[in-house]
GUGUGU-171736 format. One record per atom (N, C-alpha, C, CB): residue number from 1; residue in three letters; chain; atom name; x, y, z. Coordinates in pm, whole numbers, plus 50000, padded with zeros to 5 digits. Glycine has a CB too. Layout:
BEGIN
NODE num residuo cadena atomo    c1    c2    c3
NODE NUM     ala      A    CA     X     Y     Z
...
! end
This chain:
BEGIN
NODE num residuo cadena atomo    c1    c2    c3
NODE   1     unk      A     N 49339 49217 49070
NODE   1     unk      A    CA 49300 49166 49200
NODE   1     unk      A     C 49318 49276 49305
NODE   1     unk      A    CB 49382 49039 49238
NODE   2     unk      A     N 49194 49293 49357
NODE   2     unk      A    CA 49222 49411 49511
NODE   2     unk      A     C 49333 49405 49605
NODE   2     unk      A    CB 49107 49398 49624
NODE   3     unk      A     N 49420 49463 49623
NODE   3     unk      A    CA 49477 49446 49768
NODE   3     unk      A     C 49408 49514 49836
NODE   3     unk      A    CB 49612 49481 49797
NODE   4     unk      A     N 49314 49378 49891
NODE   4     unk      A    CA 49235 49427 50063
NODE   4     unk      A     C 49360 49432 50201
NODE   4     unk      A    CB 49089 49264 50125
NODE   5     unk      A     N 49462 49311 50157
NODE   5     unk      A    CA 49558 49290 50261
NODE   5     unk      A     C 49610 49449 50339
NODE   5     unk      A    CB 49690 49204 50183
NODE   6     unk      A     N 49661 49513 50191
NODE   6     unk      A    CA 49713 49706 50221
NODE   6     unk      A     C 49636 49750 50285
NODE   6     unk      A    CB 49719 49825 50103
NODE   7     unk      A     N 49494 49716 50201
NODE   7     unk      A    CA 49414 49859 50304
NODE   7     unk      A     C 49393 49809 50437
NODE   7     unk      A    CB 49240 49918 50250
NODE   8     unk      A     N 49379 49651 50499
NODE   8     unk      A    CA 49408 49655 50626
NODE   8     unk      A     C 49524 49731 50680
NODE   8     unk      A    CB 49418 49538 50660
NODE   9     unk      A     N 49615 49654 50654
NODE   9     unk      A    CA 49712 49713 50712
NODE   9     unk      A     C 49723 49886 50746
NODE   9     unk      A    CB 49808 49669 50632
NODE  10     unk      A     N 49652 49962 50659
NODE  10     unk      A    CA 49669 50077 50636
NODE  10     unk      A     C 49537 50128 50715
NODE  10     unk      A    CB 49691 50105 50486
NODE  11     unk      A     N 49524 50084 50752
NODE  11     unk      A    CA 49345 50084 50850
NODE  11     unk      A     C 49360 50070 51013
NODE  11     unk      A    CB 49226 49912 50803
NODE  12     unk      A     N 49465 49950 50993
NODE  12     unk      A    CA 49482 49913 51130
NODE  12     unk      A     C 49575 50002 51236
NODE  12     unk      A    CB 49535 49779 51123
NODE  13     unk      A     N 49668 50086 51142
NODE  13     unk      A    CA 49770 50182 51133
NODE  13     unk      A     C 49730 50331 51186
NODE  13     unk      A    CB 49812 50186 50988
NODE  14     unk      A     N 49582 50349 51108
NODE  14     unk      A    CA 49502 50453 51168
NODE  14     unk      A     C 49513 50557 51007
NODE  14     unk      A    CB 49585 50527 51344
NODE  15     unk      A     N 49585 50508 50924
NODE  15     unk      A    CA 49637 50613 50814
NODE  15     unk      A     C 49488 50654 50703
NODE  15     unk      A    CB 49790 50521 50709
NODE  16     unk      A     N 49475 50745 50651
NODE  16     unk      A    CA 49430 50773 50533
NODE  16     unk      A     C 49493 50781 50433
NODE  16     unk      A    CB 49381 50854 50533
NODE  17     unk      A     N 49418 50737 50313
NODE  17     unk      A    CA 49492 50714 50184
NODE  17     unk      A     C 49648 50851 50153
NODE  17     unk      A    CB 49342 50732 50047
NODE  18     unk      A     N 49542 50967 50202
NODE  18     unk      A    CA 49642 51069 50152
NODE  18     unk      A     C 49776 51052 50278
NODE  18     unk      A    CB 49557 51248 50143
NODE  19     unk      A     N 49753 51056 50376
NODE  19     unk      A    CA 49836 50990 50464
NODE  19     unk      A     C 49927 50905 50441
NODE  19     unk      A    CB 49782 50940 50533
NODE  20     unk      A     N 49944 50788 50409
NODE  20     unk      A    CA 49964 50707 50368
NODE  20     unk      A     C 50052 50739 50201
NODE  20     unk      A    CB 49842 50646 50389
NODE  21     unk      A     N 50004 50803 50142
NODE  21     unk      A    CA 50108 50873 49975
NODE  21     unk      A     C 50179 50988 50063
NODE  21     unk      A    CB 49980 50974 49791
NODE  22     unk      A     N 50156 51063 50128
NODE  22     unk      A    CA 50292 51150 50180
NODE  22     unk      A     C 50382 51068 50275
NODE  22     unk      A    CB 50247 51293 50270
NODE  23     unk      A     N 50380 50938 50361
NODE  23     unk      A    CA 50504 50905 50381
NODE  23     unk      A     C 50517 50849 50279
NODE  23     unk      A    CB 50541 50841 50485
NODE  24     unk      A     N 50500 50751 50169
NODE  24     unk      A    CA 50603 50730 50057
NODE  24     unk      A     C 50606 50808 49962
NODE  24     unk      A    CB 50598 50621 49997
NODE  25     unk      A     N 50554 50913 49941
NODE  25     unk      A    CA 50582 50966 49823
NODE  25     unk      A     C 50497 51018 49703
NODE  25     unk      A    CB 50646 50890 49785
NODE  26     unk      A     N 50399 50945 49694
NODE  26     unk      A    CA 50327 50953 49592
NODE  26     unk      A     C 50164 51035 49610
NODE  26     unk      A    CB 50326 50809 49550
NODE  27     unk      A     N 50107 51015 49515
NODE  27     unk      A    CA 49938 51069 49514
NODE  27     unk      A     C 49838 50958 49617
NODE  27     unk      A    CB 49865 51060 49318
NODE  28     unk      A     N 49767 51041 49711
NODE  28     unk      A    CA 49669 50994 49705
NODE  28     unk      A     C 49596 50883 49619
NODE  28     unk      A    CB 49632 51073 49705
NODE  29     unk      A     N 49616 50914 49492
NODE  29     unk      A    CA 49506 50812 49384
NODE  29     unk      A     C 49577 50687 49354
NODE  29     unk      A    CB 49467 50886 49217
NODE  30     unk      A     N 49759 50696 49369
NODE  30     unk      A    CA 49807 50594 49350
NODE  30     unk      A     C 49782 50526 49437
NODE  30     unk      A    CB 49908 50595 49326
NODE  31     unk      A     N 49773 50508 49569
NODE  31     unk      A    CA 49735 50427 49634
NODE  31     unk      A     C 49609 50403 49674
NODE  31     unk      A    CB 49792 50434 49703
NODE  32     unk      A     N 49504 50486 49600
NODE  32     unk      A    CA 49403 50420 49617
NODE  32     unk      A     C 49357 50307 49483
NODE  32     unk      A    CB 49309 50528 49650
NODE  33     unk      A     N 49437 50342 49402
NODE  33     unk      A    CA 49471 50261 49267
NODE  33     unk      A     C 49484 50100 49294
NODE  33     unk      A    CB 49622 50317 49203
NODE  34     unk      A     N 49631 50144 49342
NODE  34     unk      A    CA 49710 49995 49400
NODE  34     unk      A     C 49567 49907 49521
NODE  34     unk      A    CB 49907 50061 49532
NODE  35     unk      A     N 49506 49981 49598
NODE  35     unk      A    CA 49417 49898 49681
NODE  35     unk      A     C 49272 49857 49581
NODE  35     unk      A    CB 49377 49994 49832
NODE  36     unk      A     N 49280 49919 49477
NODE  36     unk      A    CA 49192 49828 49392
NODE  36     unk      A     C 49216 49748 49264
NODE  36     unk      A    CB 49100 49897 49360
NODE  37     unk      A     N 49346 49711 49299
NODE  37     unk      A    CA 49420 49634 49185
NODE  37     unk      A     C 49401 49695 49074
NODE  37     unk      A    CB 49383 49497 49163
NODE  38     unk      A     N 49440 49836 49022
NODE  38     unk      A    CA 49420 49899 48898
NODE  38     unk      A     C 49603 49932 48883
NODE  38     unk      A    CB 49291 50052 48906
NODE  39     unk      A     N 49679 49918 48942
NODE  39     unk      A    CA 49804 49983 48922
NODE  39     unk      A     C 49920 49905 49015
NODE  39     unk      A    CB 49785 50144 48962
NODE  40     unk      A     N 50005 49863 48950
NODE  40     unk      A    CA 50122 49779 48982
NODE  40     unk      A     C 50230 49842 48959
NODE  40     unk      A    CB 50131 49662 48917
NODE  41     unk      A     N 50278 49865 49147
NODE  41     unk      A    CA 50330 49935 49140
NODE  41     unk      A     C 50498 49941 49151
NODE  41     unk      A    CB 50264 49981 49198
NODE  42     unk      A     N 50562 49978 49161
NODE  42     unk      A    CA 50741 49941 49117
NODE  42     unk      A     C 50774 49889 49289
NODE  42     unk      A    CB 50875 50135 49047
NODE  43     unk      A     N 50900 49770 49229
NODE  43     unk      A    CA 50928 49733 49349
NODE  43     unk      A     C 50971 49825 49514
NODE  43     unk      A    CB 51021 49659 49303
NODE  44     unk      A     N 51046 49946 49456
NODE  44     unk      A    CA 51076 50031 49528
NODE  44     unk      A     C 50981 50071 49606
NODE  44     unk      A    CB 51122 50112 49472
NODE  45     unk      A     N 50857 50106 49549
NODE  45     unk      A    CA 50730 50187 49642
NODE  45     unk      A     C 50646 50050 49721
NODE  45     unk      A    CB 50592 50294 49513
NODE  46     unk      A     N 50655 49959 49673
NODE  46     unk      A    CA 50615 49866 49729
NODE  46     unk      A     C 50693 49827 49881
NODE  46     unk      A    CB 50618 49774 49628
NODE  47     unk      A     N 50817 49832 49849
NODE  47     unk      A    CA 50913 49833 49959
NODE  47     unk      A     C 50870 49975 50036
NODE  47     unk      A    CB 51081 49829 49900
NODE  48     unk      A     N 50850 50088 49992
NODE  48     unk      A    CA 50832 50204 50103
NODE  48     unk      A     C 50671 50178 50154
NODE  48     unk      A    CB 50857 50382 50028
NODE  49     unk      A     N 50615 50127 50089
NODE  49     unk      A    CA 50463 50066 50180
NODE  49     unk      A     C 50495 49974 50273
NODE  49     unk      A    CB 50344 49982 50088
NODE  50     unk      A     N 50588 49895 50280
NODE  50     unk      A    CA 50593 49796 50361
NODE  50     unk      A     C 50593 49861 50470
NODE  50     unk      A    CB 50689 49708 50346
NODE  51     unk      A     N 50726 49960 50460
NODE  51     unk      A    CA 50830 50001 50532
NODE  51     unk      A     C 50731 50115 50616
NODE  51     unk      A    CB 50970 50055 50434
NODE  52     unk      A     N 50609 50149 50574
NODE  52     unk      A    CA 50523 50272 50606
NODE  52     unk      A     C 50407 50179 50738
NODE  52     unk      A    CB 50424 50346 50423
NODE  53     unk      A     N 50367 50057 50687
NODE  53     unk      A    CA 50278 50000 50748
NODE  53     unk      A     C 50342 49901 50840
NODE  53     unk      A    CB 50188 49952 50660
NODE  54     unk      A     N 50477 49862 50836
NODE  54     unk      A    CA 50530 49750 50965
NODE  54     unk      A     C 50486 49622 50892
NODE  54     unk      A    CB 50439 49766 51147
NODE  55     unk      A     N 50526 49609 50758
NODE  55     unk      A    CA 50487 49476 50698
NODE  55     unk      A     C 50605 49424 50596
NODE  55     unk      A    CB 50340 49494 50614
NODE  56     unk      A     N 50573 49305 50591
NODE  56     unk      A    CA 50650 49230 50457
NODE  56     unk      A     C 50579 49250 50372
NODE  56     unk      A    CB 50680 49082 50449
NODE  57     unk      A     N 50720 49216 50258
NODE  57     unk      A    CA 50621 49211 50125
NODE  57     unk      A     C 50557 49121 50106
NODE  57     unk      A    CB 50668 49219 50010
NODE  58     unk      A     N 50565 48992 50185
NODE  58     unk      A    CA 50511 48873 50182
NODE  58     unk      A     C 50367 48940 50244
NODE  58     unk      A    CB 50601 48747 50268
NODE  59     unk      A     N 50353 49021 50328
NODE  59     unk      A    CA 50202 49019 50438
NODE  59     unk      A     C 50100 49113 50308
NODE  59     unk      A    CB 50229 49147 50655
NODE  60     unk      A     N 50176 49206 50221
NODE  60     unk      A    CA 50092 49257 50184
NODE  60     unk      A     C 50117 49243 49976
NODE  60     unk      A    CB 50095 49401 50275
NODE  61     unk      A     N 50200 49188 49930
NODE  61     unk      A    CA 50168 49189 49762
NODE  61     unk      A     C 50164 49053 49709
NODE  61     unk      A    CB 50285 49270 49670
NODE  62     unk      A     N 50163 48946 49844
NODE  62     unk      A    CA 50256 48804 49766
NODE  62     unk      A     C 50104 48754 49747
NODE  62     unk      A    CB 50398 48672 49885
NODE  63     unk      A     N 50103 48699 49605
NODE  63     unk      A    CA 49949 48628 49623
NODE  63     unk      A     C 49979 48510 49648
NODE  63     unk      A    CB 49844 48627 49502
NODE  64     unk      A     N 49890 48440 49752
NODE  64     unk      A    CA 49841 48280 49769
NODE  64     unk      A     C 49788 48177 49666
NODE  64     unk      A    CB 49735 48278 49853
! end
């Protein structure tokens, strides 16, 4: 399943993907991965996305 929720958030923020992997850490591709539901990613980095975009984990991984 896509997380469209991230890439708002990550849109609304002003960030680019690669933007966005140098404050937490990782590649570019991982997070363009994770925004097309190809890669699930560890709780930790999930927590530093939150922590990158001003969100819960509820606003951006919890599915409805």
């Amino acid at each position: 399943m896509k997380n469209i929720r991230m890439k708002l958030a990550r849109v609304e923020k002003d960030l680019s993907q690669e933007q966005l992997a140098q404050l937490v850490g990782v590649s570019r591709q991982t997070i363009g991965l994770i925004e097309l539901g190809k890669y699930n990613p560890s709780l930790s980095l999930c927590v530093a996305i939150c922590k990158a975009l001003s969100k819960t984990l509820n606003d951006l991984f919890w599915e409805e």
